[in-house]
C-alpha atoms as one frame of an Amber mdcrd trajectory, in Angstrom:
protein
 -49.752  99.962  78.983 -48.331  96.657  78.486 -46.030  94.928  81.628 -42.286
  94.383  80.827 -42.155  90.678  81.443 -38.328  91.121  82.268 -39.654  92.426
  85.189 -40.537  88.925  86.421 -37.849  87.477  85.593 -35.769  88.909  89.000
 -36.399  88.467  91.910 -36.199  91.232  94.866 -32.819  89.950  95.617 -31.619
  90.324  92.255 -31.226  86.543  91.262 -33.365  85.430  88.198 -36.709  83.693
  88.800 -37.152  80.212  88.579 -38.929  80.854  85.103 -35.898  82.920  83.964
 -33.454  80.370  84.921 -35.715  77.790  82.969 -35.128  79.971  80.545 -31.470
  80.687  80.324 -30.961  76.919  80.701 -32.780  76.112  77.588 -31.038  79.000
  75.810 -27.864  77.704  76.860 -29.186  74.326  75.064 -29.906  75.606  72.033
 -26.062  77.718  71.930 -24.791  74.434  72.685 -26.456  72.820  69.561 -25.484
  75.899  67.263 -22.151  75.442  68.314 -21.896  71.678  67.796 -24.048  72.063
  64.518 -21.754  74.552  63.283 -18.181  72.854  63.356 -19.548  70.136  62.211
 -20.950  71.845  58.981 -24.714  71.117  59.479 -25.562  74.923  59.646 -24.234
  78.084  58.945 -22.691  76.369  55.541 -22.886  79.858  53.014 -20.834  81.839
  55.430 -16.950  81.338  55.123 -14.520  79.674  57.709 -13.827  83.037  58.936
 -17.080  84.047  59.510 -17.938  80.600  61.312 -15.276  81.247  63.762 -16.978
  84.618  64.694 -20.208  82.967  64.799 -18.777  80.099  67.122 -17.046  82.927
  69.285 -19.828  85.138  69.928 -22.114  81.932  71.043 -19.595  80.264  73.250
 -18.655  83.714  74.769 -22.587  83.794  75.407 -22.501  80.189  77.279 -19.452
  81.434  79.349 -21.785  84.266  80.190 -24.331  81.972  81.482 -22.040  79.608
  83.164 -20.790  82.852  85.177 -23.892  82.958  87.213 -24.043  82.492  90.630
 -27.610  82.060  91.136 -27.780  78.595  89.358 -30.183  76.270  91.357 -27.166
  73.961  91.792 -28.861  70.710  90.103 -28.643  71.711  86.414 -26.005  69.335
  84.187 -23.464  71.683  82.549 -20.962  69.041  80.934 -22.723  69.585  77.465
 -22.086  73.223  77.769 -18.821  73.169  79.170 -17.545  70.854  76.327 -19.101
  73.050  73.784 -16.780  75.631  75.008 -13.900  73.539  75.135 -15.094  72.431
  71.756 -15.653  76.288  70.262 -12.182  77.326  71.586 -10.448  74.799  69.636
 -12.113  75.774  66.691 -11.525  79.215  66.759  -8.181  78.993  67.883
């Protein structure tokens, strides 16, 4: 049988692992480049503006998500991410 590895990602408290908020952090990173990437027309280019503005919802709702935790180590720098939502609101209207 193989281990669920999102086992260790909580710890007995119920806040995420170090590893998991490693993790999360560098997901966050990468929704924060798909978001800039995609109102500024370097990805997501074949689907139409409509589209775009459901792609750009569904990631910033994702990064408001993360930003929700309360189990952040309290040192991470979440000004890129917060103006990527500021940023994605706008565009969607």
């Amino acid at each position: 049988m193989v281990a669920d590895p999102t086992l260790e990602w909580w710890d007995e408290d119920g806040t995420r692992t170090s590893a998991k908020l490693t993790k999360d952090y560098a997901a966050m990173g990468n929704i924060v480049t798909a978001i800039t990437q995609t109102i500024s027309g370097d990805i997501n280019t074949e689907h139409t503006d409509e589209e775009k503005k459901e792609i750009v919802f569904n990631q910033y709702m994702a990064l408001e998500n993360f930003l929700g935790y309360s189990d952040w180590n309290g040192d991470e720098d979440f000004t890129a991410a917060n103006n990527a939502v500021t940023a994605a609101k706008t565009y969607v209207g």
